[in-house]
C-alpha positions as a printed NumPy array, in Angstrom:
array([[  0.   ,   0.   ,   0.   ],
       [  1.199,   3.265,  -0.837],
       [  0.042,   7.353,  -1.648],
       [  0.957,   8.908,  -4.865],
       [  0.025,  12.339,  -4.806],
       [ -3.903,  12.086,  -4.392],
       [ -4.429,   8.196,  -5.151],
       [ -3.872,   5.565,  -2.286],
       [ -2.796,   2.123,  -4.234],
       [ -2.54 ,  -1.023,  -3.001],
       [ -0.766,  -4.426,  -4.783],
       [ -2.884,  -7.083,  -4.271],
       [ -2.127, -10.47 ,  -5.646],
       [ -4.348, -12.044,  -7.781],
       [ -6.367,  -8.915,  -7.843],
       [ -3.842,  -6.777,  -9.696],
       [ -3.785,  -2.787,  -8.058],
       [ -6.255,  -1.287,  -6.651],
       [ -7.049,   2.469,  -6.752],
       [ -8.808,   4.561,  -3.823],
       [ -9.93 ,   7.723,  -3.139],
       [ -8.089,   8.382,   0.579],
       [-10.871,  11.076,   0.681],
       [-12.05 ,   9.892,   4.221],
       [ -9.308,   7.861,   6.817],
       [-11.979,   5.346,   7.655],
       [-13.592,   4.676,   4.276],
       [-11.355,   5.205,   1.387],
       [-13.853,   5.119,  -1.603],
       [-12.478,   2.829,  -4.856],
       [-11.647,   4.475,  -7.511],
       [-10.59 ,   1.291, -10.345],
       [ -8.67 ,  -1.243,  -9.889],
       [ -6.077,  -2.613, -12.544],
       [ -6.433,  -6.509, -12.989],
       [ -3.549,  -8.96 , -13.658],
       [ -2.492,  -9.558, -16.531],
       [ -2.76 , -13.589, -17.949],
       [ -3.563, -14.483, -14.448],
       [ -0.31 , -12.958, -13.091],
       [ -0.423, -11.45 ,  -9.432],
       [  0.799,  -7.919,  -8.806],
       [  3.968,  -8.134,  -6.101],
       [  4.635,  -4.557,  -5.868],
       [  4.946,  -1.271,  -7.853],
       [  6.292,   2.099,  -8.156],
       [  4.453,   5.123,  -9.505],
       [  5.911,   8.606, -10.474],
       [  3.602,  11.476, -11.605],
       [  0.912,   9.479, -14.392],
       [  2.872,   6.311, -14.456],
       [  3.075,   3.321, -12.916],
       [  4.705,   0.115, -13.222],
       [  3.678,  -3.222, -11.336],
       [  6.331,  -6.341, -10.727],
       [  4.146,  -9.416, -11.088],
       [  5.069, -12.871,  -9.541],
       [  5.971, -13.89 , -13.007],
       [  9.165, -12.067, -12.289],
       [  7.726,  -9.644, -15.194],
       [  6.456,  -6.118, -14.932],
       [  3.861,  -4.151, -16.29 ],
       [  3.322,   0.088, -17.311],
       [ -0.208,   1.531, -16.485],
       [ -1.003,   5.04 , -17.271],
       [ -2.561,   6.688, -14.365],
       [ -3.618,   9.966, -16.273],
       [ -7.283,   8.447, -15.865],
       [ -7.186,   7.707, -11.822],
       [-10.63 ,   6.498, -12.417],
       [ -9.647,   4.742, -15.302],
       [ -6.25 ,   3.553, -15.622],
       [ -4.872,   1.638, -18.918],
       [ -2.545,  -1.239, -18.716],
       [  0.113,  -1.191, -20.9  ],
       [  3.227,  -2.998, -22.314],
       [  4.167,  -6.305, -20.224],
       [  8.183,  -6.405, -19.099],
       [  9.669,  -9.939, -19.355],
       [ 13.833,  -9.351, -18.694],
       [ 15.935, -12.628, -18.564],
       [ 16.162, -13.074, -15.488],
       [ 12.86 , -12.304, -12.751],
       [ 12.131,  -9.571, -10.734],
       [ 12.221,  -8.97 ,  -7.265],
       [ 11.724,  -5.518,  -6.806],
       [ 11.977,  -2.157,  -8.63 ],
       [ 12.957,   1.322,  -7.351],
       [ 12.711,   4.868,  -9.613],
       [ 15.559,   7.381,  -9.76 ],
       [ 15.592,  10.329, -12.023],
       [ 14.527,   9.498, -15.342],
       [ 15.438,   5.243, -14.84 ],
       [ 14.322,   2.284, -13.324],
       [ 15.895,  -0.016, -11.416],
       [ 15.108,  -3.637, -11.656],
       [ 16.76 ,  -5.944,  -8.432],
       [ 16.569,  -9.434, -10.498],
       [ 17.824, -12.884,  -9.55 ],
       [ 20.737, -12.357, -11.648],
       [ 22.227,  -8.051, -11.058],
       [ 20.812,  -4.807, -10.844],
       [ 19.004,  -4.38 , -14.495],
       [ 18.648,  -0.514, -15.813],
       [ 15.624,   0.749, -17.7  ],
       [ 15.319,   4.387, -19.292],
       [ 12.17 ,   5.993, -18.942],
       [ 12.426,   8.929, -21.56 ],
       [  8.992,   7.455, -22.79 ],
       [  7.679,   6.006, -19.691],
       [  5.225,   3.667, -21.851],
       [  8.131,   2.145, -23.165],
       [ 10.944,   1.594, -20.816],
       [ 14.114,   1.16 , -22.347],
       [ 16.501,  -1.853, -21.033],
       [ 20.081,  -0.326, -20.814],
       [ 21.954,  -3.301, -19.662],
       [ 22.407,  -5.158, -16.102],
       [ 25.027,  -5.051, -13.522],
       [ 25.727,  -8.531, -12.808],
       [ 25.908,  -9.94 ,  -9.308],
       [ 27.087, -13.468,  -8.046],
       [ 23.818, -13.849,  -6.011],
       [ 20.372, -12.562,  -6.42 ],
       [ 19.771,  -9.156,  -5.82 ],
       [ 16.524,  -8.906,  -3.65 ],
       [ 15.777,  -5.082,  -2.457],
       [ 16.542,  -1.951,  -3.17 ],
       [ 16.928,   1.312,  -1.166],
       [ 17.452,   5.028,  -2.459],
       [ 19.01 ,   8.206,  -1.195],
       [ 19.246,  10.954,  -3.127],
       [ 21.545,   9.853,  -5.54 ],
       [ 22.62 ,   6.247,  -4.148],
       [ 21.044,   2.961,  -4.807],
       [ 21.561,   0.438,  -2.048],
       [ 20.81 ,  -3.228,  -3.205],
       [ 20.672,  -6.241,  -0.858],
       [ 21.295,  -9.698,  -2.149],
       [ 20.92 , -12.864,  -1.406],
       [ 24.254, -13.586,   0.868],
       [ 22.944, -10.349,   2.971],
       [ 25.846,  -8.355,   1.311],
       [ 24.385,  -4.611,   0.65 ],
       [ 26.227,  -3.038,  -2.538],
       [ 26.236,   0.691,  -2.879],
       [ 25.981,   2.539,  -6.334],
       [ 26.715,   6.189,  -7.178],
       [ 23.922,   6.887,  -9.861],
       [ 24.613,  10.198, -10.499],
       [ 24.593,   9.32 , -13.964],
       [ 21.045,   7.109, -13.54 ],
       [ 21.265,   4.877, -17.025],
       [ 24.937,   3.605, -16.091],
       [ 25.157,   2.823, -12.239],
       [ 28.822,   2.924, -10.435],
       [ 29.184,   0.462,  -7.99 ],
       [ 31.145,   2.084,  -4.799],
       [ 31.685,   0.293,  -1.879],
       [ 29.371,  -2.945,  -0.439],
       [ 29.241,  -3.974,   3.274],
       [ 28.655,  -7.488,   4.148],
       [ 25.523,  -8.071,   6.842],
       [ 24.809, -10.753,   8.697],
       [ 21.095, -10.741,   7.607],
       [ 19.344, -14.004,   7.067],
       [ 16.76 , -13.785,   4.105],
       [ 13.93 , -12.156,   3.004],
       [ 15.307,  -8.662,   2.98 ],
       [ 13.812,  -5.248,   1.671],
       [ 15.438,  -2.226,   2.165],
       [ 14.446,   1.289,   2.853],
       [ 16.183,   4.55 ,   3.25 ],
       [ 15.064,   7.055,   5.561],
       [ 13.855,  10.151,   3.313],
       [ 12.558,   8.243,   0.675],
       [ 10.357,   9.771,  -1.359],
       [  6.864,   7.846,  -0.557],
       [  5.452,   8.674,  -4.043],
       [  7.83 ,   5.828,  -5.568],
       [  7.236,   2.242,  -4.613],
       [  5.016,   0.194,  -2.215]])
């Protein structure tokens, strides 16, 4: 669950998003809701401004257009090579944590994300975190790798730090901008 600007959104499984109207605390009146696609549940999503874009348990994920709250349109479905686990916005890219790296998309059409490559990791990479202009990613081994993405369509990698987390992870910075991901 999540707010993005006037909408409260929530992923829910096999019943794709749902859209409400936070109007009222107690009683948020629904707005639309945005069904799964081919009988894929919605994991997660981001949103900036009119877009969205929903990771599905396929290890896929999805654009919807949000420019219609009350009547949002599903668009084209993201299969990369290697699944999803969660996504994260910064300036004009997306960040894809997949079982294989840190995968880049450009979002100069955000209908169309563009697929700019993958920073490969020895171990899945399973949440990510943002500040400012640093991506944190956690993998798999609990090892948290830090990347400079100043430049946000080719990530530096900076430093890691090796946790003694057990699995499942999901990071969050403080500061983050709420409008981004749920």
């Amino acid at each position: 669950v999540d707010l993005a600007g006037d909408l409260l959104m929530a992923a829910c499984g096999d019943r794709g998003l749902i859209l409400l109207d936070p109007g009222t605390v107690w009683s948020p009146s629904p707005l639309a809701a945005v069904p799964h696609d081919l009988g894929v549940a919605t994991e997660g999503f981001v949103v900036r401004g009119d877009w969205g874009w929903l990771r599905q348990e396929n290890g896929g994920f999805q654009v919807i257009d949000l420019r219609d709250p009350a009547l949002p349109v599903p668009g084209v479905v993201i299969t990369p090579p290697s699944p999803v686990n969660d996504l994260e916005l910064v300036g004009g890219a997306l960040y894809a944590a997949t079982t294989t790296g840190l995968r880049v998309y450009g979002l100069d059409d955000p209908a169309n994300p563009v697929d700019y490559g993958e920073r490969p990791f020895d171990w899945s990479a399973e949440s990510i975190g943002v500040k400012g202009t640093t991506v944190y990613v956690i993998d798999s081994r609990g090892i948290i790798r830090i990347f400079d993405v100043s430049n946000p369509l080719a990530p530096l990698e900076v430093d890691s730090i090796l946790t003694s987390f057990d699995p499942p992870f999901h990071l969050v910075c403080s500061g983050d901008d709420p409008s981004r991901r749920a």
